[in-house]
PyMOL commands that place a pseudoatom at each C-alpha (Angstrom):
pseudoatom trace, name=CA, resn=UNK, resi=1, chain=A, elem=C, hetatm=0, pos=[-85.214, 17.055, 45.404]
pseudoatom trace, name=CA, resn=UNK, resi=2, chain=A, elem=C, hetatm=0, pos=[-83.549, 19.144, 47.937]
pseudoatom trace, name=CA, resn=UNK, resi=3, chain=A, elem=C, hetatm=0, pos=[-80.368, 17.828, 49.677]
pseudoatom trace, name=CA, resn=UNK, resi=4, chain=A, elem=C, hetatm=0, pos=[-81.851, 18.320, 53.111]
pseudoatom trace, name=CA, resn=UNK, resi=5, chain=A, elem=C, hetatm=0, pos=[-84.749, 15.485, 51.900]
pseudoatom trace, name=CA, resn=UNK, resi=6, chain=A, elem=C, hetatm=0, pos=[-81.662, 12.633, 51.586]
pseudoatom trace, name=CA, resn=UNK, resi=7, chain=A, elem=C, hetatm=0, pos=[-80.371, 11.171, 54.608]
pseudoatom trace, name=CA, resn=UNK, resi=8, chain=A, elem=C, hetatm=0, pos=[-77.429, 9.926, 54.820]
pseudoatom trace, name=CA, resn=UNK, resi=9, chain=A, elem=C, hetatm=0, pos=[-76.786, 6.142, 55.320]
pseudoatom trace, name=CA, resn=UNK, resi=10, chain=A, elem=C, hetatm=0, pos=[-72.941, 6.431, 55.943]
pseudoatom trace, name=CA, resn=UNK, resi=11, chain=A, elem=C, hetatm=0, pos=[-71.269, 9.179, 58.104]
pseudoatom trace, name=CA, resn=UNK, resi=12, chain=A, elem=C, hetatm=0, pos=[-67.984, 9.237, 56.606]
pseudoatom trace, name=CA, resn=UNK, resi=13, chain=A, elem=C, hetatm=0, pos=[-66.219, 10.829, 54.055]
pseudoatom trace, name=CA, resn=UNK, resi=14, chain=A, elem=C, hetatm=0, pos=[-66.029, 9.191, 50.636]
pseudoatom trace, name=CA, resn=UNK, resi=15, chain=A, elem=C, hetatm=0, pos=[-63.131, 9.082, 48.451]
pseudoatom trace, name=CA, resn=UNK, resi=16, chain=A, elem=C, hetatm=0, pos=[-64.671, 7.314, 45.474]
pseudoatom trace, name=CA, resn=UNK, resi=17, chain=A, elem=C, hetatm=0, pos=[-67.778, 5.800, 43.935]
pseudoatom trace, name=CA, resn=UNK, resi=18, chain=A, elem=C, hetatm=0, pos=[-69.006, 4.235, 40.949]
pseudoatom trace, name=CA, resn=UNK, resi=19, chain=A, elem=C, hetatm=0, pos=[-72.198, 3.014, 39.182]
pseudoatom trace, name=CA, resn=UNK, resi=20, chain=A, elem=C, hetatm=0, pos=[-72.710, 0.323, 36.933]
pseudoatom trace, name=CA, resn=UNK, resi=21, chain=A, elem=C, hetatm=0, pos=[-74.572, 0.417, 33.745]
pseudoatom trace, name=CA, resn=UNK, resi=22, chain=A, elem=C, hetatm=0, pos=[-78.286, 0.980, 35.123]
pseudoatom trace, name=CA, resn=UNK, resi=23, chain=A, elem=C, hetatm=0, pos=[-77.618, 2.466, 38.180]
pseudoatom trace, name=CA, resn=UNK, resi=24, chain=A, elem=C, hetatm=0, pos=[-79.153, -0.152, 40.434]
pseudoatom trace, name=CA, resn=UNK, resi=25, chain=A, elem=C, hetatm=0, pos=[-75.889, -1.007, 42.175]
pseudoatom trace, name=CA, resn=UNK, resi=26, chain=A, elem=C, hetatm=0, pos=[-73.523, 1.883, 43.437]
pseudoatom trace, name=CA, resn=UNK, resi=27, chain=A, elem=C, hetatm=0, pos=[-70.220, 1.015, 44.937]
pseudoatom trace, name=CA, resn=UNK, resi=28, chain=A, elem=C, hetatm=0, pos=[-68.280, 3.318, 47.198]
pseudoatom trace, name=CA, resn=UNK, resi=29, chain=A, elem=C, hetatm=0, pos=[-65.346, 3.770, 49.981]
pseudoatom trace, name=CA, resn=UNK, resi=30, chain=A, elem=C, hetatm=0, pos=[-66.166, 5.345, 52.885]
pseudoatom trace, name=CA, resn=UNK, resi=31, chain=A, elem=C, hetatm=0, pos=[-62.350, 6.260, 53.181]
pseudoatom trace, name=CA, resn=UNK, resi=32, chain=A, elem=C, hetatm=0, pos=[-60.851, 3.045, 54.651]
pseudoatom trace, name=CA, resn=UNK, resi=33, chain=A, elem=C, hetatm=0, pos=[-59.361, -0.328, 52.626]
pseudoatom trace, name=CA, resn=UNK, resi=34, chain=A, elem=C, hetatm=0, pos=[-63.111, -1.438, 51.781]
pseudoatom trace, name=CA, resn=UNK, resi=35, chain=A, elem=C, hetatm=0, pos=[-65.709, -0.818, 49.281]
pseudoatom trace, name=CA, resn=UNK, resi=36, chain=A, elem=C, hetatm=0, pos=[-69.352, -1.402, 49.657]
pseudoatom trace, name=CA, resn=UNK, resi=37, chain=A, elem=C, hetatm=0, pos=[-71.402, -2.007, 46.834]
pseudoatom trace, name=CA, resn=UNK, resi=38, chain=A, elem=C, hetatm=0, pos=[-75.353, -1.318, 47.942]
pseudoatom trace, name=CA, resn=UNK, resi=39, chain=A, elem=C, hetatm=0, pos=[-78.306, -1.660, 45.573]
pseudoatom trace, name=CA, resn=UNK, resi=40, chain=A, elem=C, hetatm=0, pos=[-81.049, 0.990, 44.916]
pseudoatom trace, name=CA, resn=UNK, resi=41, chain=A, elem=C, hetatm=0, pos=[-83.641, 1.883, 42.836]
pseudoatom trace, name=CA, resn=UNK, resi=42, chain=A, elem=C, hetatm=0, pos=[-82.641, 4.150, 40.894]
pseudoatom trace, name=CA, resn=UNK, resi=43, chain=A, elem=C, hetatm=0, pos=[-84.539, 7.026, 42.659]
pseudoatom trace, name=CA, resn=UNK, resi=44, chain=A, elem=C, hetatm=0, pos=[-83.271, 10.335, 44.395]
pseudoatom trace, name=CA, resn=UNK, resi=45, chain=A, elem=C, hetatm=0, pos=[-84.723, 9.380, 47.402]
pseudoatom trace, name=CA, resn=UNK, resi=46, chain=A, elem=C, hetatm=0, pos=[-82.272, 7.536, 49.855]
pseudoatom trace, name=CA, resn=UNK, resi=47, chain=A, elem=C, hetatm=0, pos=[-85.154, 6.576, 52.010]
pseudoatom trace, name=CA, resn=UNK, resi=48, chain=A, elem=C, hetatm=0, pos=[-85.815, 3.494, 49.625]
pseudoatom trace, name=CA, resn=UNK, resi=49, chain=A, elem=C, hetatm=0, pos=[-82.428, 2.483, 48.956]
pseudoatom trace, name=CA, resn=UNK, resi=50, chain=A, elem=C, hetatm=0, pos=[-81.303, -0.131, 50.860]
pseudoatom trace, name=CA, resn=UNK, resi=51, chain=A, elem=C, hetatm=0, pos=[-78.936, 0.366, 53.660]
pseudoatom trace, name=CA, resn=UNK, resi=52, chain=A, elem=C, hetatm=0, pos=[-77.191, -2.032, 53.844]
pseudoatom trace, name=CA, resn=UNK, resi=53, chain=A, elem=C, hetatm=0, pos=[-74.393, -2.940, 51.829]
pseudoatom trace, name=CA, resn=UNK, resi=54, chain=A, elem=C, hetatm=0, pos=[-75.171, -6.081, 49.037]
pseudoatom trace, name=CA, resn=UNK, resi=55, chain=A, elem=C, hetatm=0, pos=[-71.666, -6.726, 49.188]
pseudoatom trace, name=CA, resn=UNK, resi=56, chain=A, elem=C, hetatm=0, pos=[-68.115, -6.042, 50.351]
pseudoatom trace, name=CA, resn=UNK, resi=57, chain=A, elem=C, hetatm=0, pos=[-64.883, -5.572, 48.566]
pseudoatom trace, name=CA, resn=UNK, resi=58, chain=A, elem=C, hetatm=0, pos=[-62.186, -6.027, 51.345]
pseudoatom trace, name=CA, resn=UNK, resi=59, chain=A, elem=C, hetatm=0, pos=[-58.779, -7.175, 49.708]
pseudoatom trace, name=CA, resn=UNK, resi=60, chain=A, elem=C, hetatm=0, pos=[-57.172, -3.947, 49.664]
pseudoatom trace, name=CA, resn=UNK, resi=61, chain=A, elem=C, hetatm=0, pos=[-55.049, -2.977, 53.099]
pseudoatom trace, name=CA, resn=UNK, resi=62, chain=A, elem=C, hetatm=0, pos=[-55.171, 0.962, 52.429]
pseudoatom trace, name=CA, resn=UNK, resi=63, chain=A, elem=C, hetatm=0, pos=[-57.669, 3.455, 51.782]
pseudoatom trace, name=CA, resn=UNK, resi=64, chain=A, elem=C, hetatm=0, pos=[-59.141, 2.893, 48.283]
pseudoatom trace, name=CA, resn=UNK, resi=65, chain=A, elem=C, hetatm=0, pos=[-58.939, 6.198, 46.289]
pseudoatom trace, name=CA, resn=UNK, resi=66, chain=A, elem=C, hetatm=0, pos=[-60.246, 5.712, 42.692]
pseudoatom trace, name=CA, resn=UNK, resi=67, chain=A, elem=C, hetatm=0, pos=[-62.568, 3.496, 41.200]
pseudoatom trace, name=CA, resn=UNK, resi=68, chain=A, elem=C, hetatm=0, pos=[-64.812, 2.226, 37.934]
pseudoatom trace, name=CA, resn=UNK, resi=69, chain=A, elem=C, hetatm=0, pos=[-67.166, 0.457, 36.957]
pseudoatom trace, name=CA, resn=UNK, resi=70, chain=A, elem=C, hetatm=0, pos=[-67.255, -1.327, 33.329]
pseudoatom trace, name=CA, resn=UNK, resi=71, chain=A, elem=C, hetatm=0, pos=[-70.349, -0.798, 31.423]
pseudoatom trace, name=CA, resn=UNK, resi=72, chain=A, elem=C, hetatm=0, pos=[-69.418, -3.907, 28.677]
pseudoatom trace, name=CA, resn=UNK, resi=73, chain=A, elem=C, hetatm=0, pos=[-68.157, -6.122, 30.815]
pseudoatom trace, name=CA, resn=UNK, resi=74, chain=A, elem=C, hetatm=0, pos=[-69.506, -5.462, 34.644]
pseudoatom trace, name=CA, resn=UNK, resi=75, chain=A, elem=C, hetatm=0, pos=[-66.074, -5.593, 35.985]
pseudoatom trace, name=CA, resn=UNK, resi=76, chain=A, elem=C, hetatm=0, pos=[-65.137, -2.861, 38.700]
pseudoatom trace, name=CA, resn=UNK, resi=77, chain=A, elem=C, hetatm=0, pos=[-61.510, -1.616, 38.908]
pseudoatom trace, name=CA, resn=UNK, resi=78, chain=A, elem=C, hetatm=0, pos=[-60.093, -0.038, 42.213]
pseudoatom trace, name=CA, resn=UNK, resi=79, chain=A, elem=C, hetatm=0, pos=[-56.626, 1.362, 43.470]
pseudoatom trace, name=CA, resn=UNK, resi=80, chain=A, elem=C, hetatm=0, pos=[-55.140, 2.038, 46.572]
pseudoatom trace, name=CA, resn=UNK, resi=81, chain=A, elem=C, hetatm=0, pos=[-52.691, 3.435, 48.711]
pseudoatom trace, name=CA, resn=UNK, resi=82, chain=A, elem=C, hetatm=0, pos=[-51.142, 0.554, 48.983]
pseudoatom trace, name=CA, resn=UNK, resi=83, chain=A, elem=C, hetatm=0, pos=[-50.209, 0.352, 45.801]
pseudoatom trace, name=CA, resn=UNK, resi=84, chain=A, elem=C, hetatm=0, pos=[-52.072, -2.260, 44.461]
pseudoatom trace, name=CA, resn=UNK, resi=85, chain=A, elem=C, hetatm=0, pos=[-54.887, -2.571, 42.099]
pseudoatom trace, name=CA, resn=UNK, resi=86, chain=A, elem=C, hetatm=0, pos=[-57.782, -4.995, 41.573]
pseudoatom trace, name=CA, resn=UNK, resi=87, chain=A, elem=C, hetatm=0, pos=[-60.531, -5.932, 38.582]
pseudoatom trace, name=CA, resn=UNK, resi=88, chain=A, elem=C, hetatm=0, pos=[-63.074, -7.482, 40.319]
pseudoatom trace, name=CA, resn=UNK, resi=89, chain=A, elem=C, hetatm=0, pos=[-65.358, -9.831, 38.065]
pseudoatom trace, name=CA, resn=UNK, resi=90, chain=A, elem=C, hetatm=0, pos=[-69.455, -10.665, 39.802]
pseudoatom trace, name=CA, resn=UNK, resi=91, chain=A, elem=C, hetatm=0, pos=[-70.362, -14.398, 39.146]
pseudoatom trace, name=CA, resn=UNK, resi=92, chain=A, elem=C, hetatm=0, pos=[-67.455, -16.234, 38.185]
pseudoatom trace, name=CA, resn=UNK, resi=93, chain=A, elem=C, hetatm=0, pos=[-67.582, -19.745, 37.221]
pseudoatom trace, name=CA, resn=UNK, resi=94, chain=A, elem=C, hetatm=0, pos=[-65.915, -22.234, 39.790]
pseudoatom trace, name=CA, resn=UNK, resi=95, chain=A, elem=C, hetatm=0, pos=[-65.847, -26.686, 39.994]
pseudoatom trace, name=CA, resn=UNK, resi=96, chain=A, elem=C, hetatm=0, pos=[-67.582, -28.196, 42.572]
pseudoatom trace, name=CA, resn=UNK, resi=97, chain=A, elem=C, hetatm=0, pos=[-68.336, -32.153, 42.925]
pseudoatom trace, name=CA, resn=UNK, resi=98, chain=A, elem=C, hetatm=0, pos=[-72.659, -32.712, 43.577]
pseudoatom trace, name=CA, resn=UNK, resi=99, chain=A, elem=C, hetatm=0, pos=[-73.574, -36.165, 43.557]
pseudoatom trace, name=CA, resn=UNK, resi=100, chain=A, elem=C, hetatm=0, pos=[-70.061, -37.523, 41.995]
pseudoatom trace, name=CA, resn=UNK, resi=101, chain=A, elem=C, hetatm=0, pos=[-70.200, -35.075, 39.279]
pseudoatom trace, name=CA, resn=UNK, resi=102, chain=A, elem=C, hetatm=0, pos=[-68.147, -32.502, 38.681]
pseudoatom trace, name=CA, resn=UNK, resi=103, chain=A, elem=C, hetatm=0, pos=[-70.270, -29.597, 37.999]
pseudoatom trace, name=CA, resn=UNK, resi=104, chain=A, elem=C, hetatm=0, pos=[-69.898, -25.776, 37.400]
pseudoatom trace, name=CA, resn=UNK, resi=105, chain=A, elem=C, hetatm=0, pos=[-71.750, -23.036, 39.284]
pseudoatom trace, name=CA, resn=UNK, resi=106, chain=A, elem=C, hetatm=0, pos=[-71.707, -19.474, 39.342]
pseudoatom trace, name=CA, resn=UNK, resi=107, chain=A, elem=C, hetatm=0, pos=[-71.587, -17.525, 42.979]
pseudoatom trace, name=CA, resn=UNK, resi=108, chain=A, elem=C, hetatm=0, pos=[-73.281, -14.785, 44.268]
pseudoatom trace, name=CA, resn=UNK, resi=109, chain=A, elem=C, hetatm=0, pos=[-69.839, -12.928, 45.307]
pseudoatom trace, name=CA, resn=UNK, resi=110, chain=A, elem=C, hetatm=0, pos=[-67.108, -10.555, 43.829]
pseudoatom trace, name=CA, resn=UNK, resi=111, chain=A, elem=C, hetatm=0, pos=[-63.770, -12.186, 42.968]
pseudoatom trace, name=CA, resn=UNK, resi=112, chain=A, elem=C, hetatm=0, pos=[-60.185, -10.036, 42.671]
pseudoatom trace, name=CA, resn=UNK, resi=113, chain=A, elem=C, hetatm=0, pos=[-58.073, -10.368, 39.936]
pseudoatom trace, name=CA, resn=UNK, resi=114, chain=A, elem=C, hetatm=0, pos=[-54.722, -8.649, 40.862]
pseudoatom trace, name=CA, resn=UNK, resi=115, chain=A, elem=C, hetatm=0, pos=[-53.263, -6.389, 38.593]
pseudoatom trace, name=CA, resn=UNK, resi=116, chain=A, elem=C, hetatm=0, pos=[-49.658, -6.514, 38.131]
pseudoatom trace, name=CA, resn=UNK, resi=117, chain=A, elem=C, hetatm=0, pos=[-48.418, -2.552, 38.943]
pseudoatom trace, name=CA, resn=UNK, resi=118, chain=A, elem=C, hetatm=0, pos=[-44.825, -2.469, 40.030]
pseudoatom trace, name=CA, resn=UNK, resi=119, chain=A, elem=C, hetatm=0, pos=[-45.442, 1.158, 41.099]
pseudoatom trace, name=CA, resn=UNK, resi=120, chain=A, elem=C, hetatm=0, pos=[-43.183, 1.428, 44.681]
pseudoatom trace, name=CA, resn=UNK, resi=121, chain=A, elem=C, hetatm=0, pos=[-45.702, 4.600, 45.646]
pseudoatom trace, name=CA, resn=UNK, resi=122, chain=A, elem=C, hetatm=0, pos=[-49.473, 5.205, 46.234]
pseudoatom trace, name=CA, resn=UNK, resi=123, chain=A, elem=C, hetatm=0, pos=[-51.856, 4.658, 42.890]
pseudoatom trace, name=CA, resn=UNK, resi=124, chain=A, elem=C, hetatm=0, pos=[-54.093, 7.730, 43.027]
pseudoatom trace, name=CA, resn=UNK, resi=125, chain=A, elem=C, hetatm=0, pos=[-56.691, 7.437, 40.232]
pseudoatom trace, name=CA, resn=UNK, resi=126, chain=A, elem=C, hetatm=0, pos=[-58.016, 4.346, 37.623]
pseudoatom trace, name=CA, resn=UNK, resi=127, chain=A, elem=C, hetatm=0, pos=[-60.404, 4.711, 34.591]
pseudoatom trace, name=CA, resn=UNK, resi=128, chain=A, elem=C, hetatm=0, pos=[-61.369, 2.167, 32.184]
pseudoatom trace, name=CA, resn=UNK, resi=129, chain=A, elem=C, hetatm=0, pos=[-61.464, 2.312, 28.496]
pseudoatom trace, name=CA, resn=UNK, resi=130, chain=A, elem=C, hetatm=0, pos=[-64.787, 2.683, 27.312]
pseudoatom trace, name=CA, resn=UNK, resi=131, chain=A, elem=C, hetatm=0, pos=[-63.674, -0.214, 25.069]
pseudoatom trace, name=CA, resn=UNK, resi=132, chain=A, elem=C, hetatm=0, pos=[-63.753, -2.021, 28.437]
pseudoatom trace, name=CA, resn=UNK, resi=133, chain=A, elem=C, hetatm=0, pos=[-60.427, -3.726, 27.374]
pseudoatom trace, name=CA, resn=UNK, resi=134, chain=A, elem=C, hetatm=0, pos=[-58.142, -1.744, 29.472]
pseudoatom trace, name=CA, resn=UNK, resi=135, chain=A, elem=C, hetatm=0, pos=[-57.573, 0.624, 32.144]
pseudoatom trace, name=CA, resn=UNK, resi=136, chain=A, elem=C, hetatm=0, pos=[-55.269, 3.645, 33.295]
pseudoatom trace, name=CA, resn=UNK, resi=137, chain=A, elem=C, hetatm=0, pos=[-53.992, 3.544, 36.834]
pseudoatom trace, name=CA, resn=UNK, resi=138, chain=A, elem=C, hetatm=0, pos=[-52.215, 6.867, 37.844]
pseudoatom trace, name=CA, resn=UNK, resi=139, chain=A, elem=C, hetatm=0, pos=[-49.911, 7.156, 40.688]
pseudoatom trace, name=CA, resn=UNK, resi=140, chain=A, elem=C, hetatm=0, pos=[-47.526, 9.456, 42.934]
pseudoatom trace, name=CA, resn=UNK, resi=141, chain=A, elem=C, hetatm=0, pos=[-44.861, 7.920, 40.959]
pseudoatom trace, name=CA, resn=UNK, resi=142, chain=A, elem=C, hetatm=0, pos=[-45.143, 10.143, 37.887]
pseudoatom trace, name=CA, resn=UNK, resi=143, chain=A, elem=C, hetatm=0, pos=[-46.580, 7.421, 35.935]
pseudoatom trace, name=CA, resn=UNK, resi=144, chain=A, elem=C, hetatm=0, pos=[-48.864, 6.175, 34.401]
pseudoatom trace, name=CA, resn=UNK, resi=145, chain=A, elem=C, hetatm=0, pos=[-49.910, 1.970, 33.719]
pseudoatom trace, name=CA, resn=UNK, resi=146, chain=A, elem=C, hetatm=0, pos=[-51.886, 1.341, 30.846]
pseudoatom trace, name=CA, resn=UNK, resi=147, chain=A, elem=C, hetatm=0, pos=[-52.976, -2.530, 32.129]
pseudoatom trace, name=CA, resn=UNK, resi=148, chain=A, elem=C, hetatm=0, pos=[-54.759, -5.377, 29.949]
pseudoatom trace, name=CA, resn=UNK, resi=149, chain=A, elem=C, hetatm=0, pos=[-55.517, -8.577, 31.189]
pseudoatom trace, name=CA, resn=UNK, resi=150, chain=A, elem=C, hetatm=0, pos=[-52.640, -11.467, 29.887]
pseudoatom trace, name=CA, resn=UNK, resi=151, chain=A, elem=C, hetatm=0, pos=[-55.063, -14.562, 28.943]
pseudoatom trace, name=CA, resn=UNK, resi=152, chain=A, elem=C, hetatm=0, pos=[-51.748, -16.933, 29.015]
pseudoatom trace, name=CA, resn=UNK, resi=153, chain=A, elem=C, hetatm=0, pos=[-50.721, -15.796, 32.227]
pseudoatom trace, name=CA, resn=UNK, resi=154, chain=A, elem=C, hetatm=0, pos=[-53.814, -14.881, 33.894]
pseudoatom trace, name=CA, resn=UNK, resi=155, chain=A, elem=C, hetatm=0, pos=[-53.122, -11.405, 34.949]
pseudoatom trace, name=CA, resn=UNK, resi=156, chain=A, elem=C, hetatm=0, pos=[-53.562, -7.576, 34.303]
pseudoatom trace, name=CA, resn=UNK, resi=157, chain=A, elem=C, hetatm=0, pos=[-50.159, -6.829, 33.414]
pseudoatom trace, name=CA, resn=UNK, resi=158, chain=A, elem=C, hetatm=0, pos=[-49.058, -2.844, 33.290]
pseudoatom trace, name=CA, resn=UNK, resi=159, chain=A, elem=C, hetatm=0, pos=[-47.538, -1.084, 30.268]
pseudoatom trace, name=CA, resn=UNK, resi=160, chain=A, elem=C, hetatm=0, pos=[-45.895, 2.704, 31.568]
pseudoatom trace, name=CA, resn=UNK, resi=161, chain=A, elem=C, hetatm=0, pos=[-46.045, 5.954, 30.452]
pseudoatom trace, name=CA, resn=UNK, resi=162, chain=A, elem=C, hetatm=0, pos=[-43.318, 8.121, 31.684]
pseudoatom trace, name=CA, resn=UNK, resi=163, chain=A, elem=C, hetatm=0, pos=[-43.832, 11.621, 30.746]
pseudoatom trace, name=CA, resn=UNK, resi=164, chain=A, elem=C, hetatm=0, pos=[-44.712, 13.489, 33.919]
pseudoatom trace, name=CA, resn=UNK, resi=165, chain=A, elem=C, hetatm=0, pos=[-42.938, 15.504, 35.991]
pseudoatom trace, name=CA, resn=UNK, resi=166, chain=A, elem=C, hetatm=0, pos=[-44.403, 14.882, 39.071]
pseudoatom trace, name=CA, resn=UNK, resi=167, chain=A, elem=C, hetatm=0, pos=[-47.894, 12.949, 40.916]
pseudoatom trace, name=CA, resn=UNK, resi=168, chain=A, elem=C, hetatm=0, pos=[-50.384, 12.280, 38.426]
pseudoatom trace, name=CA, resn=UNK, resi=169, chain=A, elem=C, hetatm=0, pos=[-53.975, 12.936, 40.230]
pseudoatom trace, name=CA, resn=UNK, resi=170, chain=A, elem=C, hetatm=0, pos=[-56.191, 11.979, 37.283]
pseudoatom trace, name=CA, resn=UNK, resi=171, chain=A, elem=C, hetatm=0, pos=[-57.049, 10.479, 33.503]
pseudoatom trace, name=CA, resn=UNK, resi=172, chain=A, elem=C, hetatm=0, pos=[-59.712, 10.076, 31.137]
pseudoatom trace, name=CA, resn=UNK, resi=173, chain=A, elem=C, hetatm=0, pos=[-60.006, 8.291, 28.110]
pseudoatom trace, name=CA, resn=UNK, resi=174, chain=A, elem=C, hetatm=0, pos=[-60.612, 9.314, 24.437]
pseudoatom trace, name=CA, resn=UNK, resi=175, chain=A, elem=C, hetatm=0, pos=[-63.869, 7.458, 22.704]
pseudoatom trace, name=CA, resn=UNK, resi=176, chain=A, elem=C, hetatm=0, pos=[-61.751, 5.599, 20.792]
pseudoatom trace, name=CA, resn=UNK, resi=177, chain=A, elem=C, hetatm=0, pos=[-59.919, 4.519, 23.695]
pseudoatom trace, name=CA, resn=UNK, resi=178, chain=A, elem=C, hetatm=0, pos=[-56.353, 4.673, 22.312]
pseudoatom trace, name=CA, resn=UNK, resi=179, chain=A, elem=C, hetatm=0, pos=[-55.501, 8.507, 24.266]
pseudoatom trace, name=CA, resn=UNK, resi=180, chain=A, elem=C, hetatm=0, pos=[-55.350, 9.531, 27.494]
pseudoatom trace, name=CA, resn=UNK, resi=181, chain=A, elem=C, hetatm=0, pos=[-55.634, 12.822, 28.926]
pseudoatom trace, name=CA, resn=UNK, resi=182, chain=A, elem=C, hetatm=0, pos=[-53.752, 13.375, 32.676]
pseudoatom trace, name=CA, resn=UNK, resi=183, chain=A, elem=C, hetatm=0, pos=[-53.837, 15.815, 35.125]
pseudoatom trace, name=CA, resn=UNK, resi=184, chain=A, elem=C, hetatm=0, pos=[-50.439, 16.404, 37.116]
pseudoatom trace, name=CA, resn=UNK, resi=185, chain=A, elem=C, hetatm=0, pos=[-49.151, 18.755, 39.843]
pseudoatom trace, name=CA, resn=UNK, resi=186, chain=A, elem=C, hetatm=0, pos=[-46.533, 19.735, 37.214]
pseudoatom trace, name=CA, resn=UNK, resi=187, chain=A, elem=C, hetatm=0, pos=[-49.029, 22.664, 36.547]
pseudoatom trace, name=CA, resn=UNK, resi=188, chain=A, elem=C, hetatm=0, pos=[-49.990, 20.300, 33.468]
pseudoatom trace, name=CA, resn=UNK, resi=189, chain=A, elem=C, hetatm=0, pos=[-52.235, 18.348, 31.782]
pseudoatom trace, name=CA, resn=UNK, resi=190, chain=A, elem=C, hetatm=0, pos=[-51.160, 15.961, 29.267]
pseudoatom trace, name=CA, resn=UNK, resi=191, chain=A, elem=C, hetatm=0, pos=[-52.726, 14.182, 25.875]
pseudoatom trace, name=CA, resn=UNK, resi=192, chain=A, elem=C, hetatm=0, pos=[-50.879, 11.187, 25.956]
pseudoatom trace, name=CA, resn=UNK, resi=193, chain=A, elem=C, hetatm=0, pos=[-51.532, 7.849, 22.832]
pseudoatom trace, name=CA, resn=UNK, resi=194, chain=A, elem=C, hetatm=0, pos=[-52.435, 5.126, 24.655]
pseudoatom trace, name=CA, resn=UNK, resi=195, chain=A, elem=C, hetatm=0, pos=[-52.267, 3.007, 22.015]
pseudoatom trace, name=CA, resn=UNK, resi=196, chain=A, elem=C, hetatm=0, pos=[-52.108, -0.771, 22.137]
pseudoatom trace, name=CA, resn=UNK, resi=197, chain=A, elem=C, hetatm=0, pos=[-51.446, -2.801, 18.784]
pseudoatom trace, name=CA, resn=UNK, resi=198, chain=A, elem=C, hetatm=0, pos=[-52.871, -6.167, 19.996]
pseudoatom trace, name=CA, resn=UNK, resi=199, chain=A, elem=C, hetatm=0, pos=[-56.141, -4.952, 21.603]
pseudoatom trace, name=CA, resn=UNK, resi=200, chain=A, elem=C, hetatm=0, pos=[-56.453, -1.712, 19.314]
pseudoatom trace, name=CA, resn=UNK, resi=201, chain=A, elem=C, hetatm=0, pos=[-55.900, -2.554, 15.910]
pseudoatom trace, name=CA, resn=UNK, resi=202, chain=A, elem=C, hetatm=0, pos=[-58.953, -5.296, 15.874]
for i in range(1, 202): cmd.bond("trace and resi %d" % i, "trace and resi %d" % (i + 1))
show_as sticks, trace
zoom trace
């Protein structure tokens, strides 16, 4: 379908997007500290999409610049200026007391997980695994985190990789999810292992 047949339901530029396994949901930042996830159907035609957002990811307090969405586990991933990153899981089980029990129900709503970065300048780029056990958050620092989520502590906690020179704009994973490949503005671009003994050797 020719571009001049969509019209456009935001009118703003947009730094990232992502879209989960079957394409009815896209989420995307309209180059400010929130992301808005809307739902289509799957068609070309933005005419039947719905325009209005589903729902709003808000916990960020810079502009969001990369993003992902998990195809195994549903989880979305998103990094920001301000130097923080965030796994957001759809659904998530929480306690609530009906009737003098003390029952568990699922919510309609997105729910951050902070990841644990320690980066002290902007994050510029995230990509998960396609193991879905991990993710790569690159950053203005020169590094790279390889995060996994800690189930003792409760956390995504950061592993580095220190071999650039200079900003790292962007990564991709290998299949088998143990290599990276990064793109600096060191003029290079890097196959780095990625490797992780407790999540990668099962």
């Amino acid at each position: 379908m020719p571009a001049k047949d969509l019209k456009p339901f935001i009118k703003a530029p947009i730094t990232c997007l992502a879209w989960n396994k079957d394409m009815s949901m896209v989420a995307l930042c309209p180059n400010s500290s929130k992301v808005f996830i809307y739902e289509t159907d799957c068609a070309v035609n933005s005419n039947k999409w719905n325009k209005e957002p589903k729902y709003t990811l808000d916990d960020h307090a810079m502009t969001v610049v990369g993003m992902d969405w998990c195809h195994s586990t549903n989880q979305i991933v998103t990094c920001s200026h301000d130097r923080n990153a965030y796994v957001w899981s759809l659904g998530v089980e929480k306690k609530v007391i009906r009737e003098g029990k003390q029952v568990m129900i699922r919510e309609d709503k997105w729910t951050p997980s902070l990841v644990i970065l320690r980066i002290n300048r902007a994050a510029t780029a995230v990509k998960w695994a396609p193991s879905g056990a991990k993710f790569a958050v690159t950053s203005a620092m020169k590094q790279v985190r390889i995060c996994s989520y800690n189930v003792d502590r409760k956390w995504w906690a950061a592993q580095t990789i220190k071999k650039h020179k200079s900003t790292v704009l962007d990564v991709d994973w290998c299949p088998n999810s143990k290599f990276i490949v990064t793109g600096s503005t060191d003029y290079k671009c890097r196959i780095v292992s990625a490797f992780m003994p407790d999540l990668d050797s099962r």
